[in-house]
N, C-alpha and C positions, 0 to 999 in steps of 0.2 A: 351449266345453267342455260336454258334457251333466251332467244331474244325475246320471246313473247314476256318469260316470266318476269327474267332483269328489265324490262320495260314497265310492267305491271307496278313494282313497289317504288319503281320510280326513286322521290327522293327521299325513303324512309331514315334512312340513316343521315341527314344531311342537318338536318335538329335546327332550322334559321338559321344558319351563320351565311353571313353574304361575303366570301373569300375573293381577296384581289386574285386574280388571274395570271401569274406571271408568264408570258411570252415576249422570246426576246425574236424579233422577225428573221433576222440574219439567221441562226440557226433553225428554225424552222423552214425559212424560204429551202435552205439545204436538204433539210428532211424531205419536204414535198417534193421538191424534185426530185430526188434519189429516185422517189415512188415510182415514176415513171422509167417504162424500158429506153431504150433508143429506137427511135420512129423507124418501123421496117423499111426495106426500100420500095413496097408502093402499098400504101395502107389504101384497105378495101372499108369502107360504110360498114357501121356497124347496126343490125338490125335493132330500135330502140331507140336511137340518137334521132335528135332531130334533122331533119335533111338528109346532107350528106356528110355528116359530122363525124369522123375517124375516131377510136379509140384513142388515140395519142392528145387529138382534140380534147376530147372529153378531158384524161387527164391535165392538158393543160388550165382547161377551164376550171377545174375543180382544184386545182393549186392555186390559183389565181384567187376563186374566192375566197379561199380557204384562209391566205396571207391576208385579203382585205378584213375580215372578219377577223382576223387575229388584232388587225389596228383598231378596229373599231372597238371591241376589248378593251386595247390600251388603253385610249384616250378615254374610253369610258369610266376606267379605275382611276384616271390622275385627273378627272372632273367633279368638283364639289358642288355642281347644278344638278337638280335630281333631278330635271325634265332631258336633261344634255344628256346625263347618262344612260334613261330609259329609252330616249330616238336612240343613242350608239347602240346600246344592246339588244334592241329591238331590230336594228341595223345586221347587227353582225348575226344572228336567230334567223333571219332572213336570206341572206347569203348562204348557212349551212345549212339551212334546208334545200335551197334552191341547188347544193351539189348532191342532195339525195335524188331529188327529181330529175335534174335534166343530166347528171353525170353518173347514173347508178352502178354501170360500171367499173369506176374509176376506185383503185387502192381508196382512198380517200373517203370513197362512200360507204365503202366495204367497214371499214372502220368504224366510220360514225353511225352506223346502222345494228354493230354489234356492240356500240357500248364503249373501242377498245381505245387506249390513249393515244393520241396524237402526240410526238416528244412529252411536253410536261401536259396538256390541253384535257381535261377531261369532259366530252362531252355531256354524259349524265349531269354532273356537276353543274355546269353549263346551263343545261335546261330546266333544275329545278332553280338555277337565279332567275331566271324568264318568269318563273313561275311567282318567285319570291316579289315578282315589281307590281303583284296586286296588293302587298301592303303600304304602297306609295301611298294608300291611304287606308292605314289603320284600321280605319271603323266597317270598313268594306266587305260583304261578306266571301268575295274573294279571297282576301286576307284571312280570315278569318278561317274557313278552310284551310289554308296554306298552314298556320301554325299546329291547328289540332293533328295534320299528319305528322306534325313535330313528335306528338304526344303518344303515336302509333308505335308498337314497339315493330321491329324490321321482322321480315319472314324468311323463316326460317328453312334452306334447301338440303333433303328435295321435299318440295310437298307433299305431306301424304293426306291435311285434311283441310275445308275451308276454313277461313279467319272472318268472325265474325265483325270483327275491326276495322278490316281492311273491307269488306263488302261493305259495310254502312258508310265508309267514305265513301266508297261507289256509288250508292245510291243517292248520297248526299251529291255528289259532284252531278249526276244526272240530273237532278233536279233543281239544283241553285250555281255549279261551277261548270267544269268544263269537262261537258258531254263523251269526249273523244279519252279521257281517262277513265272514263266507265269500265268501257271493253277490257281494256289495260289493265284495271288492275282483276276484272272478275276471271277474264279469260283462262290464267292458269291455273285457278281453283276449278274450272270445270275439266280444265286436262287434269288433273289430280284424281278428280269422280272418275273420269273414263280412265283412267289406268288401274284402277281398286278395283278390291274384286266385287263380286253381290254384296251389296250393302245390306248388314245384317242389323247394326249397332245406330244408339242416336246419334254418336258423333262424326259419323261421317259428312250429314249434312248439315253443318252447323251455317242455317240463313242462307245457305243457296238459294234452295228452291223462291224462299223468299227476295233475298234482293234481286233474281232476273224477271219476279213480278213485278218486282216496283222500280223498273228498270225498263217495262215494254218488252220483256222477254218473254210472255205466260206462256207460247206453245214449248219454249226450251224450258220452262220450269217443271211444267204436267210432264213432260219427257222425265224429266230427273227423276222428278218425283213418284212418280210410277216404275221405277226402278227398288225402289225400296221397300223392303219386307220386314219393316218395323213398326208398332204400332203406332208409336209418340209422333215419330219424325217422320211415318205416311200422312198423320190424319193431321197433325198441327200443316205442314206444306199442306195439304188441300184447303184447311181454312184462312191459311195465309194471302193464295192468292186467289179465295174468295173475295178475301177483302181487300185486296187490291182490287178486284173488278168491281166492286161497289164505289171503293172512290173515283173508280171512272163511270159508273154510273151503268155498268151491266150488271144488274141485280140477276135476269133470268140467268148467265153463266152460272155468278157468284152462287146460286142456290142450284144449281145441277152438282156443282163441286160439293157441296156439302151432302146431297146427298149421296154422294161417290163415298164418302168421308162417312156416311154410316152405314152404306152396304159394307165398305172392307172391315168398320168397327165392327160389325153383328158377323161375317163372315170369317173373321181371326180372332174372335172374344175377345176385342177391346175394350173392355169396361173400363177401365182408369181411365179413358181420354174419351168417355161418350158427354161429359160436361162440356169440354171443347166445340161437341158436334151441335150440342145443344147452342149454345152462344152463338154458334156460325148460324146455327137456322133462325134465331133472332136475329140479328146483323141481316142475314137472305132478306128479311121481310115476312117467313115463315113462323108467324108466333105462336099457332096453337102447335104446331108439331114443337116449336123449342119449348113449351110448358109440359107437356108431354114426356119430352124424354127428358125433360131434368127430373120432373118429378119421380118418374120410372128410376132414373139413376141414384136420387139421393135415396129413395127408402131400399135398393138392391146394396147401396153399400153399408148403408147403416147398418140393414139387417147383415153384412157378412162381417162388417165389424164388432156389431153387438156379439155376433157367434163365433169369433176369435178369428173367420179364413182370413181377415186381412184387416188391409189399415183405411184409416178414413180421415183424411178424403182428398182426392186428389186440388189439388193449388187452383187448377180449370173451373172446377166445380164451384168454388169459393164466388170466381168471377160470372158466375153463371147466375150464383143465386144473388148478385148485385143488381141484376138485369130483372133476372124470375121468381127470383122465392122472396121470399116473410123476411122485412128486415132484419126482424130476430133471427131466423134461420141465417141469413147471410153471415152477420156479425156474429154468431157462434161456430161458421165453416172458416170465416177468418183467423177466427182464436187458434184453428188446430193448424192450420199452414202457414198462418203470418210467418214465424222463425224462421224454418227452411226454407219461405218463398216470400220475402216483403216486399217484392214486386207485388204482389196482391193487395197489399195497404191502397195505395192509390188506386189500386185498379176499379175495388172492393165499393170503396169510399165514395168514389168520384161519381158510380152508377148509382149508387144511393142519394147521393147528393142531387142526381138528374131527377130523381123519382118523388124529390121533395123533400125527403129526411135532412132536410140538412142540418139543424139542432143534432139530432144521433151521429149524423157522420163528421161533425166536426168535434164531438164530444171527444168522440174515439178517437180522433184525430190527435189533440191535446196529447192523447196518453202515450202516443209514440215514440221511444228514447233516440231512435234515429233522426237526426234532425236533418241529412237530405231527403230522408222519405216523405218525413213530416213536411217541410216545406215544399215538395211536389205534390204531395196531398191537397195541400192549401192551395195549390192552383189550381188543380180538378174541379176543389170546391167554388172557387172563382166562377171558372169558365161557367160551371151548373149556376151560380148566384145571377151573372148577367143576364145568363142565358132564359130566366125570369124575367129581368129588369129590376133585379134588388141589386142597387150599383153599390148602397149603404152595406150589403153585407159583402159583398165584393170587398168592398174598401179595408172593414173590420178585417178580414181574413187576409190581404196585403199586411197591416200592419203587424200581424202575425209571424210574417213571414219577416219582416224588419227587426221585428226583436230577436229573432233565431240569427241575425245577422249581428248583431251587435251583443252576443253573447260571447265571450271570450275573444283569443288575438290569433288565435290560430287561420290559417287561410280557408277560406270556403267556397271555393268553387264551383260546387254544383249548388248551392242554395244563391248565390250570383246568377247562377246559368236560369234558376226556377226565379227571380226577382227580374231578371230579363224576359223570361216570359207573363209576369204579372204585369209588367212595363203595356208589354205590346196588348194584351187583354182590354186592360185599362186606361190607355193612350193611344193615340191616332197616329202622333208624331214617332219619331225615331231614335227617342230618351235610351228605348231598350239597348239601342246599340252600346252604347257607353258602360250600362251595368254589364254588358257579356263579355265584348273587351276586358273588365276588370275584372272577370272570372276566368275567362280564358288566361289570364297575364298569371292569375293565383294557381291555376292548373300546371302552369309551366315554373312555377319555382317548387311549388306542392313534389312535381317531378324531378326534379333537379337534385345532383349530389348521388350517394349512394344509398340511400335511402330503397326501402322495399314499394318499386312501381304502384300506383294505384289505376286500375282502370278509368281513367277520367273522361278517356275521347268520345267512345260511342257515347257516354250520358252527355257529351257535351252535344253530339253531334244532334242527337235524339233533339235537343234542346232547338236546336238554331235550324234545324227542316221544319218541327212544328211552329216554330216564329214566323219563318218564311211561308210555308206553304198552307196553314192553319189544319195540317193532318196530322195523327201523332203518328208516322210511318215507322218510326226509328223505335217504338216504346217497346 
């Protein structure tokens, strides 16, 4: 396993538990030392040290902090003051980074730099408690990160494709946590890309392309991306980070990529995924070409459906005509993909709701058995109701979302995660915090035991980027 990648998953398997640290100083003082050879009889500068700081130096220095850091530990575990314990362990984080830096050299860095144990000491370990001291306050969306990688299942060596799980806490951490675990953890999914061979298949790029767009990566993602000789996972990556570049506010790129995105669709017969290209050139700011080719695409598939060559209609398509076509038409492309694809319910819904329907889309809404769908629908419809100034149907559709909460005893999770974002809609203040915490808390027993995993994180992640940043990035 490389450093990059054992660095990358970080604390995945570490699940919150805050473990006392046992180190006894006496015998580690003995270890550290050991480390070191016996000082030659005339030690020469070592290129890299500061000054004229010898190797033997270094080692001694990097023992030195090593034992102090190891007290600071102690004392840290046998202190019932949580501010006492956060300066010591803040203390001792400090100390061992400062012998990566000024001691890189030294056995001692060599170690802590690959991960390996020091006697009982494990640094990894180590650094996800550093990381754990942002639930010093609960409601923090520090915290708050920190536990959903609880929720992450661990990756799995050697990699051979990306984790679309592990990317969206990257994205998430780029944009509300801490920047510098970005890299870390995306980095060995793109050594993964470059070790494969020609990407033929969708799964190869599962959300790369996209999260190094929404990550400040876009000439490394068009790179990725333009590696790939598949229709889905060329033309969805070209629309992905179109629309990254629109939330930054470059529409002229955002619509060159799209239509990059219908030359290779018309040059590799992609027709299953030209609804996609259509949405992308709506999203551009291009609305008569996006009316254009949806309408083009829904009567070529109908008609190859009506004539047996194939099926109808692709899930894209559905979302296209939310935006483009006959309400009627949308809500009977929804009827044929909702099943296989109810990520389209809200998608479907919500653009209909933008357009005014909202009596029809919330009709529809009602009839949904899912009830995380249903209640993320219900926020769609929200957003679209204020986004009027009808706060009175906003309200209606909250309470909606209350009664799907107060229907059985079972834990709910993401209709918490979707009540936290009605919260932040409809409130100015920071109420929403409290209802996520208490879905986040339902995610983590929800997971708990041996019970069969539920994907809980990205939807939760999805949840707490569009709170914070008011983009649905994650969706």
């Amino acid at each position: 396993m490389s450093v990059v990648e054992r660095v990358a998953v970080g604390s995945s398997a570490f699940r919150g538990r805050l473990p006392g640290l046992s180190v006894l100083a006496a015998p580690l003082l003995a270890l550290t030392l050991a480390l070191a050879p016996a000082a030659p009889a005339a030690a020469q500068p070592i290129p890299g040290l500061a000054g004229n700081q010898t190797l033997p130096d270094a080692q001694a220095m990097a023992n030195r902090q090593f034992v102090q850091a190891m007290e600071a530990i102690r004392k840290a575990d046998q202190s019932y003051d949580l501010q006492e314990q956060t300066r010591l362990l803040l203390q001792a984080d400090k100390l061992l980074s400062n012998i990566l830096v000024q001691s890189p050299e030294s056995p001692l860095a060599v170690q802590l730099s690959t991960n390996q144990f020091v006697g009982d000491f494990d640094y990894n370990d180590f650094k996800s408690r550093i990381r754990s001291l942002a639930c010093n306050d609960a409601q923090s969306t520090g915290c708050f990160l920190y536990r959903i990688e609880g929720l992450i299942q661990p990756v799995d060596y050697p990699i051979t494709a990306p984790r679309w799980d592990w990317l969206s806490l990257a994205v998430a951490h780029y944009h509300l946590g801490d920047k510098d675990r970005t890299k870390q953890i995306i980095a060995p999914f793109i050594a993964a890309f470059r070790r494969a061979p020609p990407v033929t298949d969708t799964g190869r790029d599962l959300f790369l392309g996209r999260a190094l767009s929404l990550t400040g990566e876009v000439d490394m993602a068009l790179d990725i991306t333009r590696r790939i000789n598949d229709c889905s996972t060329r033309i969805y990556n070209l629309t992905d980070i179109s629309q990254a570049l629109i939330w930054k506010g470059d529409k002229t790129q955002a619509n060159k990529l799209v239509e990059e995105a219908a030359d290779y669709a018309q040059a590799n017969n992609c027709a299953w995924e030209l609804g996609l290209v259509a949405e992308g050139f709506y999203k551009a700011g291009n609305v008569a070409r996006a009316h254009t080719m949806f309408l083009n695409t829904v009567e070529e598939q109908f008609s190859r459906f009506k004539d047996r060559k194939g099926n109808c209609c692709a899930p894209e398509l559905a979302v296209a005509a939310g935006d483009l076509g006959d309400p009627n038409l949308a809500l009977g492309l929804l009827r044929t993909v909702q099943q296989e694809s109810p990520w389209t319910i809200p998608a479907v819904l919500g653009r209909l709701g933008a357009r005014g329907e909202m009596q029809l889309a919330t009709t529809y809404a009602e009839q949904v058995q899912d009830t995380d769908i249903k209640a993320e629908t219900f926020v769609q419809l929200m957003a679209d109701a204020l986004k009027t100034g009808d706060r009175k149907q906003a309200e209606a559709l909250s309470g909606r979302i209350d009664k799907l909460l107060s229907t059985g005893t079972d834990p709910k999770p993401l209709i918490l995660a979707q009540r936290a974002r009605a919260d932040k809609l409809l409130f100015k203040d920071q109420r929403w915090r409290t209802t996520y915490l208490a879905g986040l808390s339902a995610a983590e027993r929800s997971n708990s035991g041996d019970t069969q995993r539920k994907d809980l994180a990205v939807p939760m992640l999805a949840a707490l980027v569009e709170i914070e940043t008011g983009t649905p990035m994650l969706q």
